[in-house]
N, C-alpha and C positions, 0 to 999 in steps of 0.2 A: 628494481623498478617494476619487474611484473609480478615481482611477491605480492604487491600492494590489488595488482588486479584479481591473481589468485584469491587476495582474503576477500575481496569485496564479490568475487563471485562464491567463496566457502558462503560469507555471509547471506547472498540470495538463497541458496541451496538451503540451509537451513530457515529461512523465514519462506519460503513452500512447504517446508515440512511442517513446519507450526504453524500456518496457514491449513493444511492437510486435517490437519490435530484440533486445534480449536472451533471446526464450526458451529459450533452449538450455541457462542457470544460473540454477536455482532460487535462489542466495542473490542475485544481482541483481536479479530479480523480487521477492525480498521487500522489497528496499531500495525499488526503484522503489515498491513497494504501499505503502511507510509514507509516502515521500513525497507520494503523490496521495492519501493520506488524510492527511497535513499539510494541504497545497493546499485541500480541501476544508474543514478545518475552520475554515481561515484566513478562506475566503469566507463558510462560514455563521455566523462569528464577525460578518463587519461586517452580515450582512442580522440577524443576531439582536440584534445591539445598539440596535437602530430600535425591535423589538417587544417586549424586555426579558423573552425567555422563556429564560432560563436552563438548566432544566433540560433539553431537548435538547441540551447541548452533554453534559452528563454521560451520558447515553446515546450519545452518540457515541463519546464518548474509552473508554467500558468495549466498545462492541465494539470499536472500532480495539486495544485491548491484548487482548482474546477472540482475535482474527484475528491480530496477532502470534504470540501464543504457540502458537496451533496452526500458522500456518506453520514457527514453528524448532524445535517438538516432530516437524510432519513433514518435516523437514529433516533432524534430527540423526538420525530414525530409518532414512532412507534412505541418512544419509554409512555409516551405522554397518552398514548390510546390504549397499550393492552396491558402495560405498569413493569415491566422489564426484558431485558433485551435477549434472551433465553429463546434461541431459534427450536428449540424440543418441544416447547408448549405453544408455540403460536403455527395458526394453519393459513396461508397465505394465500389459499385459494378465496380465502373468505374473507380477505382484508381488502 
């Protein structure tokens, strides 16, 4: 039973490193962000099922979909103004 939290924290550990590693492509940052908030709610799944309080997971999963959407809403607005999503070439003091 805590094999399962061991992986799902191996898994967070590595989606920070590639989080670490990719910042140069905003749509890989957003992948890697949904995955370490999978990871996380994997883990607060198995501690929340001991104290059977539920309702924090629903508060969890409506901000992880809040934090979506405003990542690909400023995503699509930045493919659409400076023509791709390449954090190297854009200076965002100027945006």
């Amino acid at each position: 039973m805590y094999l399962n939290f061991y992986l799902y924290l191996y898994m967070f550990l590595i989606c920070l490193f590639m989080y670490s590693y990719f910042y140069n492509h905003i749509m890989l940052l957003l992948m890697v962000l949904e995955f370490i908030m999978l990871s996380l709610l994997m883990m607060f799944m198995f501690m929340i099922l001991f104290s059977k309080n539920f309702e924090f997971i629903m508060f969890y999963l409506i901000f992880v979909v809040c934090e979506s959407v405003l990542g690909l809403t400023l995503l699509l607005l930045l493919i659409r103004s400076k023509g791709n999503d390449n954090m190297k070439y854009l200076n965002l003091i100027l945006w």
